[in-house]
N, C-alpha and C positions, 0 to 999 in steps of 0.2 A: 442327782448328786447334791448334796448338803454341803457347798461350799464353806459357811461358817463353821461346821462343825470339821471340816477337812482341814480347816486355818487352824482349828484348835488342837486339832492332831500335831499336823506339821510344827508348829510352833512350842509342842512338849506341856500344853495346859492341860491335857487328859490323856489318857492311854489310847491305845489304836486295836482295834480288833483283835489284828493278827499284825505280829513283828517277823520276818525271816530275816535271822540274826547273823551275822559275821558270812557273806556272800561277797565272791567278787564280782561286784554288777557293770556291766556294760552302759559304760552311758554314750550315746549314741550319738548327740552333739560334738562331742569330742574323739570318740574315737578310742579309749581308753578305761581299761577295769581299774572300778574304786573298791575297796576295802571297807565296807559297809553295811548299815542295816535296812532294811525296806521297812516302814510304817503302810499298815492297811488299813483302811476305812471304809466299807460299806461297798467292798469293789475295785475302788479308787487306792492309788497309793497317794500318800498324803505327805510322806517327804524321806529322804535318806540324809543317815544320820545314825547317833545313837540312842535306841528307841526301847520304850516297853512298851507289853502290850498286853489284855488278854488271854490271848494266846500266840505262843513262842513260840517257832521250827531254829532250832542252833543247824546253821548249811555248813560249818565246820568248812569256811575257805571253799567250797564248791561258788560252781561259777553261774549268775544269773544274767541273761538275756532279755528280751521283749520277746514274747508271742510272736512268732514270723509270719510272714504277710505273705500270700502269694497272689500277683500283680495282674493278674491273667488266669481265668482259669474257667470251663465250664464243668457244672458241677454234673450234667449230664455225662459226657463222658468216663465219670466214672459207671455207671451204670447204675449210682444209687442214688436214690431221693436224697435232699439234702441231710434227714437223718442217719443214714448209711453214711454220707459222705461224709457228716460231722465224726466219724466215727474212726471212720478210717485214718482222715490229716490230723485232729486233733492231739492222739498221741506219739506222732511224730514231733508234734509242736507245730503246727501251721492253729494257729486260732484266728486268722480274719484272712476272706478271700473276696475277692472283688471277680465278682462272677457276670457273665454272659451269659442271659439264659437264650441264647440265639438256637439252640439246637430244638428246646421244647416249644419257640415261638414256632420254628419251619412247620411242626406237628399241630401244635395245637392254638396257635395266635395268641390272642390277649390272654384266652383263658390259662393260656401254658403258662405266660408272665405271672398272673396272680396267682396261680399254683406255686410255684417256687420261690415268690414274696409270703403267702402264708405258709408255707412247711419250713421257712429258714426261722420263722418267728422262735424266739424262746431255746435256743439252742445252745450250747457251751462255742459256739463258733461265730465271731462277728461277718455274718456275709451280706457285702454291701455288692450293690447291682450296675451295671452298665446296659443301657437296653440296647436289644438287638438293632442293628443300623440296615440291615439286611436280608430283609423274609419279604420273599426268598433275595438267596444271593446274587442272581442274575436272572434276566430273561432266558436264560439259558435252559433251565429245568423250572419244575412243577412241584410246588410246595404245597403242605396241607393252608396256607394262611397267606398273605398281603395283609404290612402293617405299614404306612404311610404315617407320616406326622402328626396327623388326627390321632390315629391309635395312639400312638406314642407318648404325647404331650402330659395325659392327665397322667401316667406312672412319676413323672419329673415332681410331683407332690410331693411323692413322698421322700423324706429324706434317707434311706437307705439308696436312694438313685443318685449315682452320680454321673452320672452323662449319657453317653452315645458309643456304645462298645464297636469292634471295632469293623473300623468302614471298609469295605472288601471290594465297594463298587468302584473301583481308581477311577476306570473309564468315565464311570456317571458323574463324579467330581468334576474331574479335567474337561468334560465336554459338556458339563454344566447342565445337568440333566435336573428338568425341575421337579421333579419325584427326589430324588439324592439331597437336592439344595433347600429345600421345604425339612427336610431331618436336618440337616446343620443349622437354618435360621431358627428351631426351637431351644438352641441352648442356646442358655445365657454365661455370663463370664462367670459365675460359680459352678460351671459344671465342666464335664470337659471330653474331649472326643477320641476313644483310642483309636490308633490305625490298624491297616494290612497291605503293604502294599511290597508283596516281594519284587524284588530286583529294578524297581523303580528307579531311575536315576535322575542326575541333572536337573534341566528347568522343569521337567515334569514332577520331580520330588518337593522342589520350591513350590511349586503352584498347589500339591497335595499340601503340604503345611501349611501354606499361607489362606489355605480353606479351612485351617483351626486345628486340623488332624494334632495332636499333641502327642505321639508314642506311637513304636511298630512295633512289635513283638516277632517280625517274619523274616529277620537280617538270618542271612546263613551265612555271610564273608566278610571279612573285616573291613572290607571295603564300602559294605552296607552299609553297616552297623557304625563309622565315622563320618560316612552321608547325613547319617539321620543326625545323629548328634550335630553335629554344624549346622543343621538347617534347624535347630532347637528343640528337637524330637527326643524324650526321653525312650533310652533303649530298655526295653525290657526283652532279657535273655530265657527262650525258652530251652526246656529240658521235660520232655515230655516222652509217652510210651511210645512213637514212631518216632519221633523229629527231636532229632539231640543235637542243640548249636552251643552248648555249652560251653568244650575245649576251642571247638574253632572262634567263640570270639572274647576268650578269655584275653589276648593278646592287648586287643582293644581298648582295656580298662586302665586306667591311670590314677596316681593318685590327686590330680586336677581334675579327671570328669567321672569318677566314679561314684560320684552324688545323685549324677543323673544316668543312674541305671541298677536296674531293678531284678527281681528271677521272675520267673514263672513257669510251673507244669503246664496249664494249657487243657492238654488231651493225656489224662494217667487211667491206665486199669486200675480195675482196685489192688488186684495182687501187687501191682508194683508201687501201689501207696502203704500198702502195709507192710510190704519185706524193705523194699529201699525207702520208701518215703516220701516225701513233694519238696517242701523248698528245703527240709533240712537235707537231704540227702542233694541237692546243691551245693548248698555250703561246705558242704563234705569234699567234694569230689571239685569244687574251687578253689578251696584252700590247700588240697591234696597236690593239686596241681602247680601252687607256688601263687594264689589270692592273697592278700594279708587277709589276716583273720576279721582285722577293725574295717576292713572295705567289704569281702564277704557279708559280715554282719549288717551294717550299715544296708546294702541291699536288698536287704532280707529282712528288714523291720523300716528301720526311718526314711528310709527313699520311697516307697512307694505310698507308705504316710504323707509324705509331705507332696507328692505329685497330684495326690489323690485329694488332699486338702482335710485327711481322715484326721481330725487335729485330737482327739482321744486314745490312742493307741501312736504305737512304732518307736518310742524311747521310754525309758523307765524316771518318768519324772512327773512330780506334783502337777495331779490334776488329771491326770492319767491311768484309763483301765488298769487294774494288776491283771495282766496277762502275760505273765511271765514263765519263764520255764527257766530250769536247773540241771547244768550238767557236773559230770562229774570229771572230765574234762575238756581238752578244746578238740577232739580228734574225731572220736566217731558219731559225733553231734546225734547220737539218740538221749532224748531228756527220762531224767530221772523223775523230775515232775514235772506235772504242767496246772498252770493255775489259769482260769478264766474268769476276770471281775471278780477278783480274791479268793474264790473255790478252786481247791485240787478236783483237779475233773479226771487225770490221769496220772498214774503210777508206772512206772518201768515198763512203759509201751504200752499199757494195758489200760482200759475205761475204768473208773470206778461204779459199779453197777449200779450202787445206791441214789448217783445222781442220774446217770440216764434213762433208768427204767420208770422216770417219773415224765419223761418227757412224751406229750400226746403228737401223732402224726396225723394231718388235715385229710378228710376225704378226698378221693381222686374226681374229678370232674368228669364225666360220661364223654367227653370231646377228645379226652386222654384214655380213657377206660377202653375206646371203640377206636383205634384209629387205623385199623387195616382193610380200609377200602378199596379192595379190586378185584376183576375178574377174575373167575375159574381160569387157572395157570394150568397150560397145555403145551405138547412138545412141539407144537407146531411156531411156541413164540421165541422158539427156544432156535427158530432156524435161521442161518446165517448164509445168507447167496451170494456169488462172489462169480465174476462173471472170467479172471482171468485166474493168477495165482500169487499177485504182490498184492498187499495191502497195508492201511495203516494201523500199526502197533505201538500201544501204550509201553512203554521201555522205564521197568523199575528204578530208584535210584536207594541206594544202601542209604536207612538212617535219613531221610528227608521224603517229604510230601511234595516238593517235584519231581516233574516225573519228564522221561527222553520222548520225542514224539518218530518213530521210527519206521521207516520205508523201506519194508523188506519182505522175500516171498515168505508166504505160509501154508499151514499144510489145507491142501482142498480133496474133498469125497464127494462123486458126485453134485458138483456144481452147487458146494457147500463148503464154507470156512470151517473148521473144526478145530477142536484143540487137540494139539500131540505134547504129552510131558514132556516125550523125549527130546523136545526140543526146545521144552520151557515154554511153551505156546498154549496159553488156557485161553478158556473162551470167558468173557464176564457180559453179564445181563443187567439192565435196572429198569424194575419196572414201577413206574406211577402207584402208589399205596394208599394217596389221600381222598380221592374224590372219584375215583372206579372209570376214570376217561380211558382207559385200556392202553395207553401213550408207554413205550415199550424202547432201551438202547439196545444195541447189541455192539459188543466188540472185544478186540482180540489183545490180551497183555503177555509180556514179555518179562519175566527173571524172579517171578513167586514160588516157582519151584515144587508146585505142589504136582505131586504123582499119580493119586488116586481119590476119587473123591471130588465133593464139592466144599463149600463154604457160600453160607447164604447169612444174610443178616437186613434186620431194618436201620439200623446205627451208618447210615450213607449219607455225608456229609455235603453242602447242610440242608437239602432236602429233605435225608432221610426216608429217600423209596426204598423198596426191599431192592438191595445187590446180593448177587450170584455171581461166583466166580467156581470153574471147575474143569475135570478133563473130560465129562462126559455130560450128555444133555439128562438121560436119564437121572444122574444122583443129582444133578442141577433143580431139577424139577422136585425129585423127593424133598428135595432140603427146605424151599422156597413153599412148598406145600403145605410144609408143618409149620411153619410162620405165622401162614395165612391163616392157618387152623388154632394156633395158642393165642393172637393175639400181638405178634412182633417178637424178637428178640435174634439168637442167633442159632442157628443149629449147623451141623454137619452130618452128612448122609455119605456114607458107602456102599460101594455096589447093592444099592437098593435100598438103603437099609437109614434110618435115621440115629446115628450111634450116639451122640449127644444135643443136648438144646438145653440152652439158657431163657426160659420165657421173662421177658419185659414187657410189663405188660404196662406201666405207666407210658402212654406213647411210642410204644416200640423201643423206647430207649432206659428206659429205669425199672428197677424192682424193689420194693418193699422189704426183700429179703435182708437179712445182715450183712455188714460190712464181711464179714469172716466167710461166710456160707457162698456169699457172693465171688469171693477171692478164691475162695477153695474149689469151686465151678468152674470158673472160667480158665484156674491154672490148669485142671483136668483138660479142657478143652482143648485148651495152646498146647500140651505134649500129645496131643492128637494130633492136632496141625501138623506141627512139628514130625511127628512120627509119618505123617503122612505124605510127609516131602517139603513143606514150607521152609525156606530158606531163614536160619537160624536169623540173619541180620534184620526181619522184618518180625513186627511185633504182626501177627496175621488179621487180624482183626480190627486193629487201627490201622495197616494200610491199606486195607480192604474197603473201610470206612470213606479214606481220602481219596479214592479213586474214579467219587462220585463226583468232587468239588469243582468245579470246571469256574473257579478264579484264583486258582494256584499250576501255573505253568508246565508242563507245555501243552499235553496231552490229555484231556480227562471223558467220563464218559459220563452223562446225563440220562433220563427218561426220555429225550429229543434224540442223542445220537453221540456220535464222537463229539465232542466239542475243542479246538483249536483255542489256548485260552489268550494267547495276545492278541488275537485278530478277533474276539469274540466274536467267533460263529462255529454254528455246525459245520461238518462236514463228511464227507459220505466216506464208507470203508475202502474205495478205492480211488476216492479221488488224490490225485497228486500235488503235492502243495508247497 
């Protein structure tokens, strides 16, 4: 940036690029739309006011914003490369994301990090990075990588890192584990550490803070969610394709502490970034609810600016990316345009093609390219012995990623667990992917609802082994088969039969393919689910995902076994507890 030449803009001694003339712009310090012009210079907006320029856009009283921020998010989860994913948020209006690439670290370590620092390079999207704090997430499971402080340290170079994303190990904190404690002593006070620490309470949440934790993103009750803020935790409100805290902690916000709190998507499909959106379809469905629009907004651009220390974006003022967007007015927050560093990049939802078909995408690294390491998959791993007829059951929850841990009979065949629909009783599997150790879960969930059929995918959180979940061993096995055989991704088998598959071949968890082609797939897929008996309230494939996560409560299952997640440890399918 040409600061001199931006003084002479601002100051009316020479014209500005581009002028968008007569907008009501959001100024974000205050809280309040101005009647105004925006001066553009080289990207930069250089002052508001009454300006020429160049070239003019007249916005005729329509209304301008900042670029929305989303505070949290991994861009794996959508299942595209960051160019797909730039594709998708962009013209909703999200232009900068403060991403976790925790999910392609579990797959592919360092090499995963540098993969998705060179593919973000050069993009219409600011995506600034938090590194993984946790690969893997616990002793608990077997990840393709271990990154320890060593790894870690030299990414803090560069300045698209800003910290230590978020810390999931609470235990290893609190009980001062010196693996956990070597990751918090490499930041310094310019950087900073997001948390995760559901249902944490009391001295135990003090003590998680006062180890630097600075944000949770995992409150699901208002009672969380004014924890954290008193212990000085900025809240950031997720709204994501499984886990929607949105209405439940809208309550929470006030016009005294809603400075310090933020949105974020987290975990979105791509179809639901496309049809509904990421942070603007927040602001929507917050203000719909009775948000003021000036606190809405404020979350959604300068709060997590200024948490985040992103001092070039999140208000529309001198000195500042033009990353703005234009609506037309304050209700269904889809922008008319979106501008990124003074370029219209997007038009009435749509990409401008001119700019993105010039954008080159990095080679995939052989670490990513091959990451489906394991044995030949057999029905014999598929078997589940049970010596009585109770056992312990994973117990869905509608709409969140905890999950019931439940102690009740189920059905047995010959001195076998098995899944019965009729009883909402599926069998799920996770097997080891990374490193071919043959390390194998078995066990049994309760309220997915599916009737016929499997569901297998590599997207198992945050290891990322191949899961299986189904009512029979055999489509269990077809499904898991063709995995093994494309290279990762997600498929579904019916009685014998492999009827759809999404290949991911970036680590099991990304495709190269378009944002559109990608959405248009995977929506295919889910009215299969769907048709297939999956319970409408469960996004199928992102709960399926979190089933693996054994540091989100109560119940979860691992490549080790059932896992009990406040007691961190295994434990056996019948043991009573």
């Amino acid at each position: 940036m040409d600061k001199k030449k931006l003084m002479q803009v601002a100051s009316g001694k020479v014209k500005a690029q581009l002028v968008l003339k007569n907008g009501n712009v959001f100024a974000g310090f205050t809280g309040k739309f101005l009647t105004t012009d925006i001066a553009i210079q080289d990207g930069y907006i250089a002052g508001l006011g009454n300006y020429q320029g160049e070239e003019e856009i007249d916005l005729q009283g329509q209304y301008i914003t900042p670029g929305f921020i989303d505070s949290h998010v991994h861009i794996e989860s959508s299942m595209l490369i960051p160019f797909g994913f730039a594709q998708a948020v962009v013209p909703k209006g999200t232009t900068t994301v403060v991403a976790d690439p925790h999910e392609i670290a579990n797959v592919g370590g360092e090499a995963g990090i540098q993969y998705m620092l060179d593919a973000s390079e050069n993009l219409p999207l600011q995506i600034k990075f938090m590194l993984p704090s946790c690969v893997p997430a616990t002793p608990l499971e077997d990840a393709g990588a271990v990154l320890g402080a060593k790894e870690l340290k030299p990414f803090l170079e560069d300045s698209r890192v800003l910290g230590l994303g978020e810390l999931m190990d609470v235990p290893g904190v609190l009980n001062e584990s010196d693996t956990v404690w070597e990751k918090l002593n490499i930041i310094d006070p310019h950087h900073f550490v997001d948390g995760h620490a559901p249902m944490l309470t009391g001295k135990e949440l003090m003590g998680y803070a006062a180890a630097g934790v600075d944000s949770d993103h995992e409150c699901v009750t208002v009672q969380e969610a004014e924890d954290r803020l008193a212990a000085g935790m900025y809240l950031m409100i997720r709204e994501g394709s499984a886990a929607h805290n949105l209405e439940a902690l809208l309550p929470v916000i006030t016009a005294a502490n809603s400075r310090f709190c933020c949105f974020c998507a987290d975990d979105r499909h791509p179809g639901d970034l496309m049809a509904e959106g990421g942070i603007n379809a927040m602001v929507r469905e917050a203000t719909k609810l009775g948000l003021p629009v000036e606190q809405a907004l404020q979350m959604a651009t300068v709060n997590p600016a200024t948490y985040f220390g992103i001092r070039d974006t999140g208000v529309i003022a001198p000195g500042r990316r033009a990353d703005l967007l234009v609506f037309s007015n304050l209700k269904g927050w889809e922008p008319k345009l979106v501008f990124t560093n003074g370029t219209l990049v997007a038009k009435e939802g749509q990409c401008l093609e001119q700019i993105w078909k010039q954008l080159p995408t990095p080679p995939v690294p052989e670490r990513l390219s091959k990451s489906m390491n394991l044995p030949e998959l057999t029905m014999d791993q598929l078997a589940l012995p049970i010596r009585g007829d109770k056992a312990n059951v994973i117990g869905l929850i509608p709409h969140q990623l905890l999950t019931r841990h439940l102690w009740q009979a189920v059905p047995v065949k010959e001195g076998q667990a098995v899944a019965d629909p009729q009883q909402d009783i599926l069998k799920l599997a996770v097997f080891e992917r990374h490193h071919n150790t043959g390390k194998r879960g078995l066990g049994l969930v309760k309220g997915f609802g599916l009737k016929q059929g499997a569901i297998a995918q590599t997207i198992g959180h945050d290891s990322h082994n191949l899961i299986v979940i189904g009512t029979n061993d055999e489509d269990m096995l077809m499904a898991a088969q063709s995995l093994q055989a494309c290279g990762g991704g997600i498929a579904i088998a019916v009685q014998g039969e492999v009827k759809e598959i999404l290949p991911l071949p970036v680590g099991g968890l990304m495709t190269d393919k378009s944002a559109t082609e990608t959405a248009k797939q995977t929506a295919k897929m889910e009215q299969l689910a769907y048709q297939l008996g999956v319970d409408p309230q469960y996004d199928p494939f992102l709960t399926l995902a979190f089933l693996s996560l054994p540091v989100i409560p109560e119940l979860k299952l691992s490549d080790r076994g059932l896992v009990k997640v406040l007691e961190g440890r295994i434990i056996g399918l019948e043991e009573e507890t």
